[in-house]
C-alpha positions in Angstrom: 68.3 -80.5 42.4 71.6 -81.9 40.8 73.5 -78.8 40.5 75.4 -78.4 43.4 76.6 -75.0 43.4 72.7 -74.0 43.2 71.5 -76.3 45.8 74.2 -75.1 48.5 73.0 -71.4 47.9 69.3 -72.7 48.4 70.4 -74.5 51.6 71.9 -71.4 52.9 69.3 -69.1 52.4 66.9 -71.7 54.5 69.5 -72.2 56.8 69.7 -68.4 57.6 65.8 -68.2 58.4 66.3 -68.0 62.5 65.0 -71.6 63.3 66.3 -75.3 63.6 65.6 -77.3 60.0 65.0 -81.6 60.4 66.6 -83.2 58.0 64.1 -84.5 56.3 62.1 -81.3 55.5 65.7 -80.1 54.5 66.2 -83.4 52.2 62.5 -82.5 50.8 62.7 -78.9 49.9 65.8 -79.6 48.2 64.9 -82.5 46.4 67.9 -85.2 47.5 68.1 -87.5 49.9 68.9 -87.2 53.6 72.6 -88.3 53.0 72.8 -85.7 50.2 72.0 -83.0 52.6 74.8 -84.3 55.9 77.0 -84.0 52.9 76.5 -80.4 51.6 75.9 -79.5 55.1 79.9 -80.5 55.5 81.1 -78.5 52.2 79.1 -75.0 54.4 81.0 -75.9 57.1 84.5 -76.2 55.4 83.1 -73.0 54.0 82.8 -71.2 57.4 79.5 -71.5 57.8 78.8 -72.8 61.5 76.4 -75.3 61.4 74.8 -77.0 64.5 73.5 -80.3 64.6 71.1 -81.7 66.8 70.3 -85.4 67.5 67.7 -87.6 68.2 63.8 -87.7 66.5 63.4 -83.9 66.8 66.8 -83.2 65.6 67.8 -80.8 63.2 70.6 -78.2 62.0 70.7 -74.7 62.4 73.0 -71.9 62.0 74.9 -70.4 64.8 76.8 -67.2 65.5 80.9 -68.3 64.5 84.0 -66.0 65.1 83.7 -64.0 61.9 81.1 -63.1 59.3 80.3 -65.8 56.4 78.5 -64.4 53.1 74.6 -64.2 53.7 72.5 -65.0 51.3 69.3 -62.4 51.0 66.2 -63.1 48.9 64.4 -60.9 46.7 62.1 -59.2 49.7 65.6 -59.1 52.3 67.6 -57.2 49.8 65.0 -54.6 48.9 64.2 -54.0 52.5 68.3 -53.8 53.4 68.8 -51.5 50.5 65.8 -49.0 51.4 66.9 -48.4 54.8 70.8 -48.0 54.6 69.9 -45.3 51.7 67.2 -43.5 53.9 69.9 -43.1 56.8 72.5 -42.2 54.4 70.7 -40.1 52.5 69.5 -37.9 55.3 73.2 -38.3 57.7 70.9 -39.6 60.7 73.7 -39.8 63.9 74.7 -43.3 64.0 74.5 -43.9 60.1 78.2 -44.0 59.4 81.1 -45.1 56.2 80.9 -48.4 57.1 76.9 -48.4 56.2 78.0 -46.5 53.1 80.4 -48.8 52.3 78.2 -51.9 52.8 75.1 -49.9 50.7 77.6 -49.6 47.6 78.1 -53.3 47.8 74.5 -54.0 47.9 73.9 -52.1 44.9 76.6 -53.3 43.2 75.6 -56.8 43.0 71.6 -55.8 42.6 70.1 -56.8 39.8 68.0 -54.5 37.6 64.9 -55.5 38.7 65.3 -54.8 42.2 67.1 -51.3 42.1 64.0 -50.1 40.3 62.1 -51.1 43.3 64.4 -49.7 45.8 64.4 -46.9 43.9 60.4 -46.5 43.5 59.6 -47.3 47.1 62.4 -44.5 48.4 60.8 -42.1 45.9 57.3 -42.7 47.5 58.3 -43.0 50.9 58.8 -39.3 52.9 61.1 -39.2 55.5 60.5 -37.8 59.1 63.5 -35.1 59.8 64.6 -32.7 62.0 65.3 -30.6 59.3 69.0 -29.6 60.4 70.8 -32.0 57.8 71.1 -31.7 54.1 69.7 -34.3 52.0 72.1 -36.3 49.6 71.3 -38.4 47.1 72.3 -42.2 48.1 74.0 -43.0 44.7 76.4 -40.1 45.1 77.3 -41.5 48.3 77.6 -45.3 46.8 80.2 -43.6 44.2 82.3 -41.6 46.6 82.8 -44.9 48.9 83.4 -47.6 45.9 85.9 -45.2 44.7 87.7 -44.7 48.0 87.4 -48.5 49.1 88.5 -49.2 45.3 91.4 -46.0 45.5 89.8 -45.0 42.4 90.2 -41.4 41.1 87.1 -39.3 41.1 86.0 -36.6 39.1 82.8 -34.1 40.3 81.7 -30.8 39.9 81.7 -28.5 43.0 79.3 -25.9 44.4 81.1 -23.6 47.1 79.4 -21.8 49.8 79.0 -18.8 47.9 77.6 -20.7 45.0 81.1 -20.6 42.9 80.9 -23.8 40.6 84.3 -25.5 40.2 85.6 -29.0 39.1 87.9 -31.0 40.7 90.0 -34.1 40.5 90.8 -36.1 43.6 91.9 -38.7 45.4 89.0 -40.4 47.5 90.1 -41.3 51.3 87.6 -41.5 53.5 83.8 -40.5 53.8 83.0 -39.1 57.4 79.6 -38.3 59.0 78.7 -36.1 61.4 75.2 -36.9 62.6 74.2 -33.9 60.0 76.3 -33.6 57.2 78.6 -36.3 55.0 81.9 -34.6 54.3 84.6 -36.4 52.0 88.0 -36.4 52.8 90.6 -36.1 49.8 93.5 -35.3 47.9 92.7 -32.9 45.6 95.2 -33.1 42.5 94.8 -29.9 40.7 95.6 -28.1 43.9 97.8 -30.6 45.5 97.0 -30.2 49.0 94.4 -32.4 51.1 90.6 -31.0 50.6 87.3 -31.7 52.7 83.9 -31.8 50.8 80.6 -31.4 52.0 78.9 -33.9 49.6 75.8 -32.1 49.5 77.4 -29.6 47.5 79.2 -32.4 45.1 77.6 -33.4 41.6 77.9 -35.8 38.8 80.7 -38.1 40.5 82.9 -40.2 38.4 85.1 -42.7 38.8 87.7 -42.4 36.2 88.7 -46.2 36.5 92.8 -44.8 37.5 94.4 -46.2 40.9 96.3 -44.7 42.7 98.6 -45.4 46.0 96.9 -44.2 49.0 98.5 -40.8 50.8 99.0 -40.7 53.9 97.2 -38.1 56.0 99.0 -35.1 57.1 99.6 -35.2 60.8 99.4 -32.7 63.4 103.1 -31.1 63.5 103.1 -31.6 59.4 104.4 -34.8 59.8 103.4 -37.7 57.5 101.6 -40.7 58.9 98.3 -42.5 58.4 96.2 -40.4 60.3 92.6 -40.1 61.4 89.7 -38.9 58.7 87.5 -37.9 61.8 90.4 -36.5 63.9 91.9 -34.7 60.3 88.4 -33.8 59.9 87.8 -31.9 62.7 91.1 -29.8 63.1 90.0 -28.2 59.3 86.6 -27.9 60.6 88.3 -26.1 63.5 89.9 -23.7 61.8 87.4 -22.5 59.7 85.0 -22.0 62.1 85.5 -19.4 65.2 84.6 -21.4 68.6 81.7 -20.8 70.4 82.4 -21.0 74.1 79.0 -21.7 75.0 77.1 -21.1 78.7 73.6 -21.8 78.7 71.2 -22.4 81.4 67.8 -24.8 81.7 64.8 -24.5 83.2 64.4 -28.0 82.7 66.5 -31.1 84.7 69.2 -32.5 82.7 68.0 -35.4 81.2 65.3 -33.8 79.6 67.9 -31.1 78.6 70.4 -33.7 77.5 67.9 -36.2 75.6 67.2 -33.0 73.2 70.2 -31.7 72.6 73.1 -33.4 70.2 76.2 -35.0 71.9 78.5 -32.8 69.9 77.1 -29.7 71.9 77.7 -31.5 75.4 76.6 -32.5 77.7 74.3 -30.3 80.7 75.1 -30.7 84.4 72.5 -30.5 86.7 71.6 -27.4 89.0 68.8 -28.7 91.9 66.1 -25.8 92.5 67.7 -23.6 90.0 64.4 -22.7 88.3 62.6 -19.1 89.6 60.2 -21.5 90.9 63.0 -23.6 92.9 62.0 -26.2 90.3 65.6 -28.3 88.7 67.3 -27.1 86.0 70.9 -27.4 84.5 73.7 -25.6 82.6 75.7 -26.2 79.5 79.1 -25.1 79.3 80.6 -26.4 76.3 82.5 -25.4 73.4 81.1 -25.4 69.8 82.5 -25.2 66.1 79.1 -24.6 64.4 77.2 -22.1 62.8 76.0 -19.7 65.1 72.6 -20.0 63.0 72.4 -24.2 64.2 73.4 -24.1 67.5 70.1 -21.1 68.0 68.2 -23.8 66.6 69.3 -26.9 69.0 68.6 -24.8 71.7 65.5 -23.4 70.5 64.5 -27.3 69.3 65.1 -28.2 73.1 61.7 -27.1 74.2 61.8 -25.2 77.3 62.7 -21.9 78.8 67.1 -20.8 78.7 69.3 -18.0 79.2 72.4 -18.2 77.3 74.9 -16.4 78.8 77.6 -16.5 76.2 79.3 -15.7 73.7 77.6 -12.6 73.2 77.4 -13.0 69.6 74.8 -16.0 69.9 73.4 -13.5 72.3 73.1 -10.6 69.9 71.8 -13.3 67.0 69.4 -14.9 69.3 68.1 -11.4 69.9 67.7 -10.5 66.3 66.1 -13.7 65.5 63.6 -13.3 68.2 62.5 -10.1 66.8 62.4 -11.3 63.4 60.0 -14.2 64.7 58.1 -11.6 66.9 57.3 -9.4 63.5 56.5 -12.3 61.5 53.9 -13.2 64.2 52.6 -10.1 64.3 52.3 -10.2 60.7 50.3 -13.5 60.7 47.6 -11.5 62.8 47.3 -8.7 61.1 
């Protein structure tokens, strides 16, 4: 292999397969000699690449963990299988699945060629996912746009569905993408109204990046100061005030762990409460506060699986109470 630029790439991609490469085999699955090889194994190095040699007759190289990230190079099958789960996580907001996987699917697919988004995109569309059914699904290439053009400060243009179904379009500048465990939510500028804007991007269509750059804002601070802000803490106080809080006071009859392992973080966490059960078995009690829907948070504790008493607010009292009906008449229904 005389072209050099070519045979370094094909050197990397063996080198990145977890195991210790002789020489030799290296020298004859690149077609050079052994000298050839010490050589090109140099030019990584000066690249970043970390590259450990070993001496004597079973001697080889392999590559190491270094003190920052070097380019990896993914074949064919790597890529696919890289691309198909970043967009099942993002498309479905699983907790843990964050920007910074959004960010690094939009470069994926970015440098993908044809060939290969076809069969990212055939395997997702065969492939059904296993949800809780709490989170709206997005599609992945919405998501790719929104963070290319916020990495990028690119203006974006999308059409916009409100909560009461009003369509609108809107003009914005991109800052930050933020997930929380259910929902993606984009964090902007909005220029026709000229006042910072959160979208859920469920609810956002047709993105376009208009190709114009702009000079990032900074975020508006608590106080109304200027400054660079949070998205996640910025986030949250608009969540807050559009949302009344729930102050919520729920008892198990179940121990905490089991309580805790079912429930998510954001509603807190249960303390334990030895022999609280009417049997004297353990149980435990959530005291928290809560910005959702009342509709969600009667399904996370429904979804925990075992007997509770809420004992506030009494408005997730009075909707738990309605809902249990409604389910006792569609029951009842089912029998008849």
């Amino acid at each position: 292999m005389t072209d050099t630029p070519a045979r370094l790439l094909k050197l990397l991609s063996l080198l990145q397969t977890p195991r210790e490469w002789p020489g030799g085999e290296l020298a004859e699955r690149l077609d050079v000699s052994p000298r050839t090889v010490r050589r090109d194994i140099d030019r990584l190095r000066e690249l970043g690449y970390p590259v450990e040699a070993s001496r004597g007759s079973l001697g080889g190289y392999r590559l190491v963990a270094g003190a920052a990230m070097p380019p990896l190079v993914l074949d064919d099958e790597e890529a696919v299988a890289i691309a198909v789960g970043l967009r099942a996580g993002a498309g479905h907001a699983i907790e843990g699945v964050d920007e910074a996987s959004v960010r690094a699917l939009a470069k994926l697919e970015q440098v993908l060629p044809s060939r290969l988004r076809h069969r990212v995109s055939a395997l997702q569309n065969a492939t059904v996912p296993l949800t809780r059914g709490d989170g709206a699904t997005i599609d992945p290439q919405t998501l790719t746009t929104l963070a290319s053009a916020a990495t990028g400060q690119e203006t974006l243009r999308f059409s916009y569905r409100s909560g009461d179904g009003t369509e609108t379009k809107r003009q914005v500048e991109p800052y930050r993408l933020v997930s929380t465990g259910r929902r993606w939510y984009l964090v902007a500028y909005d220029l026709l109204r000229a006042d910072w804007r959160t979208f859920r991007v469920d609810r956002v269509s047709e993105p376009f990046a208009t190709g114009a750059r702009f000079a990032a804002r900074p975020l508006p601070m608590e106080g109304g100061e200027g400054g660079a802000g949070d998205a996640a803490r910025y986030f949250a106080r608009s969540m807050a005030g559009r949302q009344p809080e729930l102050r919520l006071d729920v008892r198990f009859r179940a121990p905490a762990e089991f309580v805790a392992a079912r429930l998510p973080p954001t509603l807190g966490v249960p303390e334990p409460e030895p022999g609280s059960g009417p049997d004297g078995e353990d149980g435990c009690r959530l005291r928290s506060s809560s910005t959702d829907s009342l509709e969600w948070v009667a399904l996370r504790l429904a979804l925990v699986d075992c007997e509770f008493a809420v004992q506030g607010p009494p408005q997730l009292v009075a909707y738990l109470e309605s809902l249990g009906a409604r389910l006792t008449r569609a029951a009842s229904h089912g029998k008849g």
